[in-house]
N, C-alpha and C positions, 0 to 999 in steps of 0.2 A: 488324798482328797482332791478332787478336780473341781474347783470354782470357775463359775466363766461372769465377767463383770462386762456390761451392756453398757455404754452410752452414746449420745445423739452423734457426735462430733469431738475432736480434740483439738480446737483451738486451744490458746495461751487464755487460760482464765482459772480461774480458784478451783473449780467444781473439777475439773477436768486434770488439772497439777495434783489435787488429793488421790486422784481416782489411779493416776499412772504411779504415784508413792507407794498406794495401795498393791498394785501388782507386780510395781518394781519389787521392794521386800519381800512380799510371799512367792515369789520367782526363788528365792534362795532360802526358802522353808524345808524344813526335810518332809518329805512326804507329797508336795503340793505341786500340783500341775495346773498352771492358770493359762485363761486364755483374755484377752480383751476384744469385746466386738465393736464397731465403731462404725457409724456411718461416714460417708465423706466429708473431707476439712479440706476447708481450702479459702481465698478471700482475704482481707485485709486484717482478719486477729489471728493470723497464723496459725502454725501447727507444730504441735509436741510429738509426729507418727515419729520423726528420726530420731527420740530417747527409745523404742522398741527396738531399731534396727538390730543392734548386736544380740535379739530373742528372736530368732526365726521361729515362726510361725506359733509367734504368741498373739500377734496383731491380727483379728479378720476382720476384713471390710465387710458392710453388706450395704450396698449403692444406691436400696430402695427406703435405707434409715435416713430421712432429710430434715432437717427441723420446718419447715414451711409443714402446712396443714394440705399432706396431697394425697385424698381417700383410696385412692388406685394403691401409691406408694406404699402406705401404710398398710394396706390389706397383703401387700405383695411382702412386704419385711416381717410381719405374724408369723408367713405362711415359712419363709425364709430363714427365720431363725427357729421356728419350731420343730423345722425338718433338721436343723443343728443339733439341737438339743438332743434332740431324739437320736441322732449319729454317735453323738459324742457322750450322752448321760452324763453331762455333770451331776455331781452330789447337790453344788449352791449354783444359783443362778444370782447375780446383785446385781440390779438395774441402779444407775443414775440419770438424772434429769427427767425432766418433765416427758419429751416425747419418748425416750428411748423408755423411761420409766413405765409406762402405759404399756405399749406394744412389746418388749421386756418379758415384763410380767403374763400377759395375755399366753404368750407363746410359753412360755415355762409352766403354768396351768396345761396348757395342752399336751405340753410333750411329758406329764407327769415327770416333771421334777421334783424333789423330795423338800429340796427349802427354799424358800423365793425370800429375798430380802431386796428392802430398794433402800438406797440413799438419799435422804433431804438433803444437800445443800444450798438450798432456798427454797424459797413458798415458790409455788407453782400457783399461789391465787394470794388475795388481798386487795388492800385500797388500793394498790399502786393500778387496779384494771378500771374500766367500766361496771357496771352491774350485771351486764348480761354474759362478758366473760367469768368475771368472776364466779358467778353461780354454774357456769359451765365446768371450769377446769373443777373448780371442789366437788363437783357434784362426779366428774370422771376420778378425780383422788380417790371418792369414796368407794369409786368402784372398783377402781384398781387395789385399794387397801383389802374388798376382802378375800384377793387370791396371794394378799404378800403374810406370811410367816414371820417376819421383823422388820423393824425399820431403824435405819444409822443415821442419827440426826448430829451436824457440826455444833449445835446450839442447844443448851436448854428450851429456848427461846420457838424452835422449829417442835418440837415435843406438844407445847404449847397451844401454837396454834395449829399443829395437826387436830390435838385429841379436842378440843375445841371445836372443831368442826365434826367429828364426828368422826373420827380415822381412827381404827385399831384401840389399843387399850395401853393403860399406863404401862405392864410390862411385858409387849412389845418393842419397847424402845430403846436403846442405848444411844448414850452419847460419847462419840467419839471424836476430837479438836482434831482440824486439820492440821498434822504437823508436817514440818519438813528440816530441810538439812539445818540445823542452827548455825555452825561454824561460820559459814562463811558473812552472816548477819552479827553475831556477834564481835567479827573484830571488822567489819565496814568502817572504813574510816574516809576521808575527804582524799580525793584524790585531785592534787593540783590540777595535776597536765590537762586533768577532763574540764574542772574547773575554767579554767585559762578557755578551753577548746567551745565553751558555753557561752563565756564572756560575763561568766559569775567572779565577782570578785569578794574577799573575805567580811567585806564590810554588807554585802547583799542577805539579806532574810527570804531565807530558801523554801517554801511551802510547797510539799509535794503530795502528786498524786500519781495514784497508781491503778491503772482503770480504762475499762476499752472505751472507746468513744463512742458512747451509745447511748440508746435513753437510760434514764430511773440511775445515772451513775453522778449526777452529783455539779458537772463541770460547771452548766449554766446557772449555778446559785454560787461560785467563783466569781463567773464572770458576770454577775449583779452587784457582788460584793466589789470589783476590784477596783471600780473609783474611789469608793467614800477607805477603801484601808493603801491605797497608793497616797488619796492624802494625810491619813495617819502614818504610814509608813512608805515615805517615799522610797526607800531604798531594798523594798518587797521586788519576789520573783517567782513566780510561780511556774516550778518544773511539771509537767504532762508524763509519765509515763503512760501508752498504751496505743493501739491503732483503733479505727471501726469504720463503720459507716457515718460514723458522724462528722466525723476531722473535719471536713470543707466548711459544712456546717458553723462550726464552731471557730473555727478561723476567721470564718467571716461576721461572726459579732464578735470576737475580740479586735479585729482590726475596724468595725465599726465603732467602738468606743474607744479608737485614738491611743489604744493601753499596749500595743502589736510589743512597747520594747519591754513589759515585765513580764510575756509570757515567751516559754520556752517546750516546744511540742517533740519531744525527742522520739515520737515515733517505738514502734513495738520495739522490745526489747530480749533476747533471750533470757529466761526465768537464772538462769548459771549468771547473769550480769547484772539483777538486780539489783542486791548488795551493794555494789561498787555505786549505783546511782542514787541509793538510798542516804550511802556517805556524805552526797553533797547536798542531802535535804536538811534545814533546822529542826522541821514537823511535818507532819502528814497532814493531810486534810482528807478523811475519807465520806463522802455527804450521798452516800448509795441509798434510795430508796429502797433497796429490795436485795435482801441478803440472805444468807445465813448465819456466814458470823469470816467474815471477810478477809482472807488470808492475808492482806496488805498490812489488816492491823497489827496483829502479831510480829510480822517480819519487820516493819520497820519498831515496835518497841523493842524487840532483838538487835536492833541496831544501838538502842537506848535513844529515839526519838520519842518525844511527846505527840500524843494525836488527839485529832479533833473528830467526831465525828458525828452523823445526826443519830437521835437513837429509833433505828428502825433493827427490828427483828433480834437479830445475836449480836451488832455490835458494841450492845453496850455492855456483857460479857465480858470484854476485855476493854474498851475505853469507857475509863471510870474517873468519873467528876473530881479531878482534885486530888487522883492517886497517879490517874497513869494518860490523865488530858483532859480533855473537855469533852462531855456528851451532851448533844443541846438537841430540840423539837426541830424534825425537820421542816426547813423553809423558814428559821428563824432567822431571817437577815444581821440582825441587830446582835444576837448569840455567836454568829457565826462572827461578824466583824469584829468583836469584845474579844472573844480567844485569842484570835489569831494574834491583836495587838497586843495582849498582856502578855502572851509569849515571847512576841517581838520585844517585846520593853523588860522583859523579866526573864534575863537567860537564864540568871539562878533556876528558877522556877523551875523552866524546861527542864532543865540538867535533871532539875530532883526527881520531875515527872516521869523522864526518861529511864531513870536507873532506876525509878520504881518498876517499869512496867520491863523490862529486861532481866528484872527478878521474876517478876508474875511470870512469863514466858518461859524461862529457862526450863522448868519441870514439866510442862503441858502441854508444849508444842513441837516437840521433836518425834523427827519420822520415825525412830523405832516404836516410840509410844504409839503413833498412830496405827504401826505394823502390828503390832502387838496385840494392842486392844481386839484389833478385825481379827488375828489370828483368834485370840481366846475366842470371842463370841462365835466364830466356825465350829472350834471344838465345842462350845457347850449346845451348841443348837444342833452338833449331831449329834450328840449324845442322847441329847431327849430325845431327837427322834428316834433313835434304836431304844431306848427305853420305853417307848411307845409301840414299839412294833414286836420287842419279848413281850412288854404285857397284854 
């Protein structure tokens, strides 16, 4: 079977860690010949191309796939990947992301490909836009839905508000949880020396986050929060995983609210060192407007951390009120500050929260499941279509 999976860019982010999971395990499928196509990465949220390296010539670039809106570009990457397709015949074509998702698709209609499948891992529209985007991209979903044959959503949640809008039909859809390596999340533990190197000490209450610096990610409702819980919990610290274009941004209203020494900006990180930084988190704090169902979640209650999060889109799938954290309305100042302290004031609690949601995890979110799952639904959606074509 020859799959080729499409997406915009491989920065270090959720949608794009599932996507290389994806193709890492079916790379050592019997029978499976994958390719990944990718536009350029590059810029301040880094890049996953060097886990490809030891796959020659599983990685193709194509220069004219850019996420900016550039009508030339775009015409030019249709025409580029359809002359691919049409080289190579893949069986499945699986587009992820919004732009790659679109132009993807477009080009696999052309070059008559047998199954087009795209992956949601996030709305590509909703409140998080203006009115006149948002009627834009749904109205383009819709149209790109009716040349895709399935769709692999991370969330119940994404299912949702697809067929809600108007996208494809209830069985079209499969749900399949981003998983990934568990091991190294499940024995995370606090690592002094880094400790010491941060200027965390054991008495400090450690809130983490993990998240590029960007919009609709959550930081600047942190840092609204962080007066009124510095003076509930003076001895709070809020760690940063992630880079973007926002860092300056953001630096500069935290060191305008005088608060510069409980934040800690530790800059992008390799996905292989997460673990180790997640050891020296108490809790998560994930407050993302616009998800699908947020791999941060998962891996830190793999760690057996409690998490807090807003309930936008899949996250609250896995952060559940009172089992495995706190799920509160996003922009809830007052919710957001209540958690964090009862946490802080209630290690029990955490702990309990923690090892609940390390249980929830263990069975759901590991990369062979996720390998798995995508392998089965290949085989049964070729099947139909040869069933379709003896009958």
């Amino acid at each position: 079977m020859r799959v080729h999976h499409v997406i915009t860019r491989l920065i270090v982010g959720g949608a794009q860690e599932n996507t290389l999971s994806t193709v890492l395990g079916l790379l050592v499928r019997p029978n499976m010949e994958v390719r990944l196509l990718s536009g350029p990465t590059h810029g301040s949220e880094g890049s996953l191309e060097g886990l490809l390296d030891p796959y020659p010539g599983c990685l193709i670039r194509i220069p004219s796939l850019v996420r900016p809106v550039r009508p030339i570009r775009e015409l030019r990457a249709i025409g580029q990947l359809t002359s691919l397709f049409r080289r190579e015949r893949p069986d499945i074509v699986h587009t992820h992301s919004g732009k790659a998702g679109i132009l993807g698709r477009v080009a696999a209609r052309r070059a008559r490909v047998s199954i087009v499948i795209h992956g949601i891992h996030g709305p590509s529209f909703g409140h998080f836009q203006g009115p006149l985007p948002n009627l834009l991209f749904k109205n383009a979903e819709r149209w790109a839905g009716k040349m895709t044959d399935h769709f692999v959503v991370v969330a119940d949640a994404m299912r949702q508000q697809y067929l809600a809008a108007g996208i494809g039909h209830p069985e079209q859809y499969t749900r399949v949880y981003s998983g990934f390596d568990l091991r190294p999340f499940l024995e995370a533990r606090r690592d002094e020396g880094k400790a010491n190197s941060l200027g965390l000490k054991p008495e400090h209450f450690v809130v983490g986050t993990i998240a590029r610096l960007f919009a609709l990610k959550g930081h600047d409702d942190l840092i609204d929060a962080a007066p009124e819980l510095v003076r509930r919990i003076p001895n709070i610290r809020f760690l940063w995983i992630g880079d973007g274009p926002w860092r300056q941004r953001l630096l500069n209203r935290i060191r305008a609210s005088g608060l510069q020494d409980h934040f800690i900006l530790a800059g992008l990180v390799p996905p292989s060192e997460v673990p180790s930084w997640i050891g020296l988190m108490d809790c998560l704090a994930h407050l993302s407007r616009r998800e699908g169902l947020p791999r941060a979640l998962p891996q830190a209650m793999a760690a057996g951390k409690p998490v807090v999060a807003f309930d936008c889109d899949g996250a609250g799938e896995a952060c559940r009120s009172g089992e495995t954290g706190f799920l509160i309305a996003p922009g809830d100042q007052k919710g957001l500050i209540d958690a964090l302290t009862t946490l802080a004031r209630d290690t029990a609690m955490g702990r309990h929260l923690g090892e609940n949601g390390r249980e929830w995890v263990r069975d759901r979110f590991t990369a062979e499941r996720l390998v798995s799952d995508q392998y089965d639904l290949y085989r049964r959606l070729t099947a139909q279509r040869l069933g379709q074509n003896d009958g």
